[in-house]
C-alpha positions in Angstrom: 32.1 49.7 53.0 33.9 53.2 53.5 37.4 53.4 53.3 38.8 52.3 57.1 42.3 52.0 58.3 43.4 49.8 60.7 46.2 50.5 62.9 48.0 48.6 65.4 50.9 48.6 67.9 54.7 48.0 66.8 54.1 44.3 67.7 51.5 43.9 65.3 50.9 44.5 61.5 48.1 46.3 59.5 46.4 46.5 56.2 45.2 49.5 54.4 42.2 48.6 52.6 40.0 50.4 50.7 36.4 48.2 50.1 33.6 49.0 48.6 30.2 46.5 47.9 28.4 46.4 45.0 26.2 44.0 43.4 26.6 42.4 40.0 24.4 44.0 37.0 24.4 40.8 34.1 23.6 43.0 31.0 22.5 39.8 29.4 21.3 36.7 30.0 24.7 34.8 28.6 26.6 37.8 29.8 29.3 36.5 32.6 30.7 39.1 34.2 33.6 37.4 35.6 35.0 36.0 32.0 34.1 39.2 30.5 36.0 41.0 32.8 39.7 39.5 31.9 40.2 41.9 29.4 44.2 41.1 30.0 43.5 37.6 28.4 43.8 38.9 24.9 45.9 42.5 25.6 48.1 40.4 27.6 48.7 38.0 24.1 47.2 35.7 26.9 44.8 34.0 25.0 47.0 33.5 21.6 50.0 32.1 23.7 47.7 29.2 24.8 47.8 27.9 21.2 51.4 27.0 22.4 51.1 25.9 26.3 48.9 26.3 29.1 51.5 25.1 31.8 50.7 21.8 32.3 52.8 19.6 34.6 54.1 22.5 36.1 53.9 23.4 39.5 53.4 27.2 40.8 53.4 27.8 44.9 51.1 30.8 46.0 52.7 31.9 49.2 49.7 33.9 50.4 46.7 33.7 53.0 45.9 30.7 52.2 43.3 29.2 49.1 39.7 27.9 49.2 40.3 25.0 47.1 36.3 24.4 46.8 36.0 27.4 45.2 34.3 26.3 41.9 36.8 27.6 39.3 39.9 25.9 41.0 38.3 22.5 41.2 41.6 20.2 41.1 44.0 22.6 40.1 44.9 22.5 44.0 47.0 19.5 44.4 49.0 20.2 47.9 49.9 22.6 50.1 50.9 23.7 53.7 50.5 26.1 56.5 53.6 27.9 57.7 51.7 30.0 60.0 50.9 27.5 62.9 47.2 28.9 62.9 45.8 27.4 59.7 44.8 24.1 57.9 47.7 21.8 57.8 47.3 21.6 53.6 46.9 25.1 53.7 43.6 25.2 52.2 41.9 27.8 54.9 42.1 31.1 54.4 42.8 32.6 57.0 44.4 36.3 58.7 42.9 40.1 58.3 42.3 39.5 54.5 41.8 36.0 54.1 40.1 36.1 50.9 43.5 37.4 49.1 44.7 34.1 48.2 41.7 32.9 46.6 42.2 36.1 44.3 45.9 35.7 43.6 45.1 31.7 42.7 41.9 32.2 40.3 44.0 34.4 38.4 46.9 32.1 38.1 45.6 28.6 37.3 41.5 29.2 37.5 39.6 26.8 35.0 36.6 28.6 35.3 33.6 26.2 35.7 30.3 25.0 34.4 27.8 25.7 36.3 25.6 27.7 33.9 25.3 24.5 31.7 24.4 22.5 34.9 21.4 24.8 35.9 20.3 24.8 32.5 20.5 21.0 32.3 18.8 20.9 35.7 15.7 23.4 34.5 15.3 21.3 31.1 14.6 18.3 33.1 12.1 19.6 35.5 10.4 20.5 33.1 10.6 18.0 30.6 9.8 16.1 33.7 6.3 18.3 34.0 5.6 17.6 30.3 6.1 13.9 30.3 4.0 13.6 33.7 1.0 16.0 31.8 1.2 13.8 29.2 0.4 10.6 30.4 -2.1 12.3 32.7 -4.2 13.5 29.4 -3.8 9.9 28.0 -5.4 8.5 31.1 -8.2 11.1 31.4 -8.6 10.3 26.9 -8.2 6.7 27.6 -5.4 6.6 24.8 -2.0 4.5 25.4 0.7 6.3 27.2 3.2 8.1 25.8 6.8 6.6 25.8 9.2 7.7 27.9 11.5 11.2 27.2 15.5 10.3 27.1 16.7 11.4 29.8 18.6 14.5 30.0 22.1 13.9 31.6 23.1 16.4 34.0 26.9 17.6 33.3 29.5 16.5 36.5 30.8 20.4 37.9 34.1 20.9 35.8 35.8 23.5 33.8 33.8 25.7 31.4 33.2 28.6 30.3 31.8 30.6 33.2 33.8 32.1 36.5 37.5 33.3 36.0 39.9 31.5 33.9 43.5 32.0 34.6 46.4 32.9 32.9 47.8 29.1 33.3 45.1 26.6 33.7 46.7 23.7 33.6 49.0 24.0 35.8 48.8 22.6 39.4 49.1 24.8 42.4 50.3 24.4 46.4 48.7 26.4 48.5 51.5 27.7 51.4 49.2 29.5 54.1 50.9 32.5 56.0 49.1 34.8 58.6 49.3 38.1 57.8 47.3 41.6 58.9 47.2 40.9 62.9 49.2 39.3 65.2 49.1 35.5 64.2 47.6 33.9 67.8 50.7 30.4 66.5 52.9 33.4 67.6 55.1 33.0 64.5 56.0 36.1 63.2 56.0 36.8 58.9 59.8 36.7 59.5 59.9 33.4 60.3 56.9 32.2 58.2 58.2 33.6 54.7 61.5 31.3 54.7 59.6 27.8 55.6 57.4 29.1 53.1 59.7 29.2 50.3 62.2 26.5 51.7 58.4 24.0 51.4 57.7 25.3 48.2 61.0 24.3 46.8 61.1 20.7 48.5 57.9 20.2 47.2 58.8 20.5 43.6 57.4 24.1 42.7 59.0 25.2 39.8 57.6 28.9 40.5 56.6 30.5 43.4 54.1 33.6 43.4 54.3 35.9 46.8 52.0 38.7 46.0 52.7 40.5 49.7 55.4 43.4 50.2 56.7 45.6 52.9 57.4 49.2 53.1 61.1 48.7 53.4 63.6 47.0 50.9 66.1 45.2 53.2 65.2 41.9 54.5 66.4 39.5 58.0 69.3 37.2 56.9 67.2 34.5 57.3 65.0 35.4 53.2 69.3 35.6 52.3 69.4 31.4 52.3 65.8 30.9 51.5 65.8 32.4 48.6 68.8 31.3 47.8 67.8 27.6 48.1 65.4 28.2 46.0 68.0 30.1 43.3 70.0 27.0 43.8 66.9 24.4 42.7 66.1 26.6 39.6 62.8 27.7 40.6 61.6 31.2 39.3 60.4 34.0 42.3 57.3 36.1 41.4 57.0 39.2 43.8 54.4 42.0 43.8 56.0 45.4 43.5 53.3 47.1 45.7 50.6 50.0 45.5 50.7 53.6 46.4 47.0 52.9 47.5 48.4 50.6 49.6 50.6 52.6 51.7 53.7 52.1 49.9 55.6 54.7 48.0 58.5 52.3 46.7 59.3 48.5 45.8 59.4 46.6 49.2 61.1 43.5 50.2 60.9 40.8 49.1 60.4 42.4 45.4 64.1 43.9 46.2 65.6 40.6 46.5 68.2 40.1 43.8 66.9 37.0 40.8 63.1 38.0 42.2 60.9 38.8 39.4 59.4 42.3 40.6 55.6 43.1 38.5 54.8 46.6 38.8 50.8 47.5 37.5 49.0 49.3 35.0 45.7 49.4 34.2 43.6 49.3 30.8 44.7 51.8 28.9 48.8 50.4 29.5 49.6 53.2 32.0 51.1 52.9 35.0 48.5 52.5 37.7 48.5 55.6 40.2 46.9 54.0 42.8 48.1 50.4 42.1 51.4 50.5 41.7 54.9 51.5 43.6 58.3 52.4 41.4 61.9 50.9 42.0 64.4 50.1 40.3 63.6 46.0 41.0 60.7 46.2 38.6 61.3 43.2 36.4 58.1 44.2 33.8 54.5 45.6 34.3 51.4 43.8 33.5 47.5 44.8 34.0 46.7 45.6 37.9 43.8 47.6 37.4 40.9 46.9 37.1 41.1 42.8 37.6 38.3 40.4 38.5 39.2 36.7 40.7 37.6 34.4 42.9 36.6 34.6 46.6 36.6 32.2 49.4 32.4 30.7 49.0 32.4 30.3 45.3 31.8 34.2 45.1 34.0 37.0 43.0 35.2 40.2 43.2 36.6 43.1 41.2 40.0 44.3 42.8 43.2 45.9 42.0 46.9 45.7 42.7 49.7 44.5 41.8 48.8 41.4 43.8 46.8 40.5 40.6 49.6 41.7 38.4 52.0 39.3 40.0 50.0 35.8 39.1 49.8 36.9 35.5 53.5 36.9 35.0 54.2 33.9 37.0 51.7 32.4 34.9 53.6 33.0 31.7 56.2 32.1 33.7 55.1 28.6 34.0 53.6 28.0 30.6 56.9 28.8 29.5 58.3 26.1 31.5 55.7 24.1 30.5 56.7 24.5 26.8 60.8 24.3 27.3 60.7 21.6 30.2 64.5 22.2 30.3 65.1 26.1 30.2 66.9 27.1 33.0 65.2 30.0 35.4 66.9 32.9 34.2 66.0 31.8 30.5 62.5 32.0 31.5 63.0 35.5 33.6 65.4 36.7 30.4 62.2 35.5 27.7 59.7 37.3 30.4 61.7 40.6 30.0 63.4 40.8 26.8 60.0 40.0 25.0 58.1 43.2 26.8 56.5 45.6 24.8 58.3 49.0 25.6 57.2 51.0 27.6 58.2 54.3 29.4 61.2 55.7 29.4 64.2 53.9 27.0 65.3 50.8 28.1 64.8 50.0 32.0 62.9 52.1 34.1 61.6 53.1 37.4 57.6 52.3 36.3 57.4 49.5 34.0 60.8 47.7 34.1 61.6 46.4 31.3 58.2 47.0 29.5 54.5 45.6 29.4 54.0 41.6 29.5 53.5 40.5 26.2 53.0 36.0 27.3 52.4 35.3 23.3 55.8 36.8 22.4 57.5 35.1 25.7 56.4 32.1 24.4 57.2 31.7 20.6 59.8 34.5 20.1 63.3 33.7 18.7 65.1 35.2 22.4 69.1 34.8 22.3 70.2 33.2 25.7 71.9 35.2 28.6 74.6 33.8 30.4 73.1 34.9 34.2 69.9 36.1 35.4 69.3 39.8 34.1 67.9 40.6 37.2 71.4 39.8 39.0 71.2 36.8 42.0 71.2 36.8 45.5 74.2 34.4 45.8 76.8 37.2 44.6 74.6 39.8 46.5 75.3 37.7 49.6 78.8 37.5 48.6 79.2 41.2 48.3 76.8 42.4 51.1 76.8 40.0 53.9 80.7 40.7 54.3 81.9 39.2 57.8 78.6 37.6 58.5 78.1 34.1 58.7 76.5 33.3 55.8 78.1 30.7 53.2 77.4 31.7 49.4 78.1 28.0 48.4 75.2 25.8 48.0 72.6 26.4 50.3 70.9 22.8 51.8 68.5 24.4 54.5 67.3 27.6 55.0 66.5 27.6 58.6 64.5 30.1 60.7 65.8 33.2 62.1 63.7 36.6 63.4 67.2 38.3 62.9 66.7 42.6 62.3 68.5 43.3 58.9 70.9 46.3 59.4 71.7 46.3 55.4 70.1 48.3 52.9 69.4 47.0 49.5 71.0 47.3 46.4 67.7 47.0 44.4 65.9 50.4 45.7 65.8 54.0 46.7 66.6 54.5 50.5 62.9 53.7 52.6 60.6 55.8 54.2 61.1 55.9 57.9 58.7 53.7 59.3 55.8 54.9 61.5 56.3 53.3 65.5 58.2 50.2 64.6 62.0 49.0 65.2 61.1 45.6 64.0 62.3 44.1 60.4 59.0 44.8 59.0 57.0 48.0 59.7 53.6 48.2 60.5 52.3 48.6 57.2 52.0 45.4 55.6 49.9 45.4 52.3 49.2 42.5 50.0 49.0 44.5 47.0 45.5 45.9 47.5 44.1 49.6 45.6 40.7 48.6 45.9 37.9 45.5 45.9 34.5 45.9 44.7 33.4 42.7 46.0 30.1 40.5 43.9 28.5 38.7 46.9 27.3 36.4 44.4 27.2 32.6 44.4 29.7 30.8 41.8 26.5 30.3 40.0 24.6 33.4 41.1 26.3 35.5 38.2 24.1 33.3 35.1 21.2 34.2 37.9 19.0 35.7 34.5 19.7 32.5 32.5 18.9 30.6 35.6 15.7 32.5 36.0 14.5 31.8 32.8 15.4 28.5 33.1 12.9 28.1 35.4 10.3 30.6 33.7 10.4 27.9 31.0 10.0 24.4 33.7 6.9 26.7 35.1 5.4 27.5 31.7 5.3 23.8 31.0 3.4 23.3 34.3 1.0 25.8 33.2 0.5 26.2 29.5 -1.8 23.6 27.5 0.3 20.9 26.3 -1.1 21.7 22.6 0.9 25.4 23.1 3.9 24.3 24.2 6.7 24.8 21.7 8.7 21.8 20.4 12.3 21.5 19.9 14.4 18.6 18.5 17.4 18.3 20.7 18.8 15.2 19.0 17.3 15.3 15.7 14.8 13.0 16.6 11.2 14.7 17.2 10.0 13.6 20.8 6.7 15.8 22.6 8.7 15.9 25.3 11.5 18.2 24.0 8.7 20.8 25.0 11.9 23.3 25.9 13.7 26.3 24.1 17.2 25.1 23.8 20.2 26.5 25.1 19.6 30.7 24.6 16.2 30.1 23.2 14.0 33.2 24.6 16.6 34.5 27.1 
């Protein structure tokens, strides 16, 4: 698809996208091109910090466009959820808006379990056609008049699960809620993002997430009143606010709201080589820490994948390490976790904080085991004393905050946390028409979940048909359990593909 740009009125909101189709290319038959393509797993320290956690019993909100829970590589990590948008499933679990596929991404990176559905084809093609070898057996008996042959084992067929196909994500244990906004068009429930964002969060936070993900940004850094006592309920219940910095790609030059909130957790991108993405992520002086943007692989709605970029993919990753760090210190207070997240980053940059990678590059290993002094208040400051400071003669109590509420209120105050904005386009509204969700690009793989082993699978059933057609005194034999049995007529797993 060429790039295409959508614009709308003042009323309404866009995307920028940039999509292009490709099909998959397996370079070998075991080759999966979705696992092999987390290459943030290990440079991430990913892989070595799950020796330690892998964020079980934590819950992680993904305030997004809501998350195909069939998709095979989330199988039951989706425990809950809810749609804030008035348009969607009531559990949240239909994707749904202009990009509806983005929340499937954002969730298969955070808490996918990959699945198994390579060693379910293969079980399925061994017996068919040990199925064709026992029935050609006891045909030739007949037609020799010699007894017939006993009966194969059966060859159990594994239940879908976990495994080592599709994309495994950075905390798959954990257990997700899927809060559904509309986003890209105008929502046809009528309820603006300004009012959807704050039931968003204030559910999230009732519902006993313990971090929330929003991987969706504006092109301006203040915010309606409204985000001032939802995020500050969830500040109050200890939960730990993941935010996308954004993407030049994208439309966006600097760190939008709400990655300008005060306490947020802002990722900025880079991509493989630990550079600053140029197309995939914005600068600010929000940015909490960088992690990999570009390029990333996830999950789409259908049991399909796609490769994408963004610092909507950067986001998950932290707030993954974010709750496998909960997950390992059950009682660490949220700005411990933020403080471990940032003071364990590998520098990066300029000295000490900057514009591009914050405090440095995400290193979840070090986050995890490192000997990390304790701070006395979040490093990245808290919206309760910004509200204090900045919401002067307003009616907004800084004491405990019990309910959020709703409000479509037009913020007149401009952020602490960034650089002045960029005039927006036609717009007077709180958010301009440029919405993006932390897109630079999306190659996507219209393949089935288990369409990417389609060589292994093919093989697979080379071998049923050779059994069908080959003399039975050719056929090879292969002992599966040790035992010798005619009817093990098959090349085990990787045998001849």
């Amino acid at each position: 698809m060429s790039h295409r740009v959508r614009r709308y009125t003042a009323t309404l909101l866009s995307f920028l996208l940039c999509l292009s189709f490709s099909f998959a290319v397996v370079p070998a038959a075991h080759a999966d091109p979705a696992r092999d393509g987390e290459w943030w797993l290990k440079s991430s320290g990913i892989k070595k910090a799950w020796e330690t956690s892998k964020g079980k019993g934590v819950k992680i909100a993904v305030i997004d466009t809501g998350i195909d829970t069939s998709h095979p590589d989330l199988r039951g990590a989706v425990i809950g959820g809810k749609d804030v948008s008035g348009a969607g499933a009531a559990d949240g679990s239909r994707p749904l808006g202009t990009l509806p596929e983005h929340g499937t991404l954002v969730a298969t990176l955070l808490a996918g379990r990959g699945n198994n559905s390579a060693a379910i084809a293969e079980a399925k093609a061994d017996a068919e056609a040990q199925k064709i070898a026992y029935e050609r057996a006891v045909k030739t008996a007949e037609e020799e008049e010699e007894d017939p042959p006993e009966k194969p084992k059966k060859i159990e067929i594994p239940k879908p699960g976990p495994g080592p196909n599709g994309v495994i994500g950075v905390a798959p244990e954990s257990e997700l809620l899927s809060v559904s906004l509309w986003m890209g068009t105008e929502n046809p429930a009528g309820i603006s993002v300004e009012q959807q964002v704050p039931a968003a969060v204030k559910w999230s936070v009732d519902h006993g997430a313990k971090v929330i993900n929003i991987s969706l940004g504006s092109t301006q850094p203040d915010w309606p009143t409204s985000w001032d006592t939802a995020f500050k309920y969830a500040e109050d219940h200890d939960v730990v606010i993941v935010a996308a910095a954004g993407n030049r790609a994208g439309g966006m030059k600097q760190v939008g709201a709400p990655a300008t909130i005060p306490g947020v957790l802002t990722v900025a991108g880079i991509d493989r080589k630990g550079k600053a993405s140029v197309d995939s992520s914005t600068e600010g002086i929000s940015i909490g820490v960088a992690a990999p943007a570009d390029p990333l692989v996830g999950g789409l709605p259908g049991g399909k994948y796609a490769d994408w970029s963004g610092t909507s993919g950067a986001a998950p990753l932290v707030a993954g390490v974010a709750a496998m760090i909960r997950s390992k210190y059950p009682q660490m207070k949220a700005p411990q976790v933020i403080n471990r997240i940032l003071a364990t980053a590998r520098e990066a940059g300029g000295p000490g904080v900057d514009n591009l990678y914050g405090h440095g590059i995400l290193d979840a290993h070090a986050a995890l085991t490192a000997d990390v002094p304790e701070v006395e208040a979040n490093p990245l400051n808290t919206i309760t004393e910004w509200i204090r400071v900045h919401r002067r003669g307003q009616q907004t109590d800084p004491s405990k905050t019990d309910d959020p509420g709703i409000s479509t209120e037009k913020s007149d105050i401009k952020t602490i946390a960034a650089p002045e904005p960029l005039p927006p386009d036609d717009s007077d509204a709180f958010l301009p028409p440029l919405l993006v969700m932390g897109f630079g690009g999306m190659i996507l793989l219209t393949l089935a979940g288990g369409g990417l082993h389609f060589a292994r699978a093919r093989r697979r059933a080379e071998v049923a048909e050779t059994a069908n057609s080959t003399p039975l005194s050719e056929l090879k034999l292969s002992d599966r359990t040790g035992g010798k049995d005619i009817f093990d007529e098959l090349p085990e797993s990787g045998e001849g593909s």
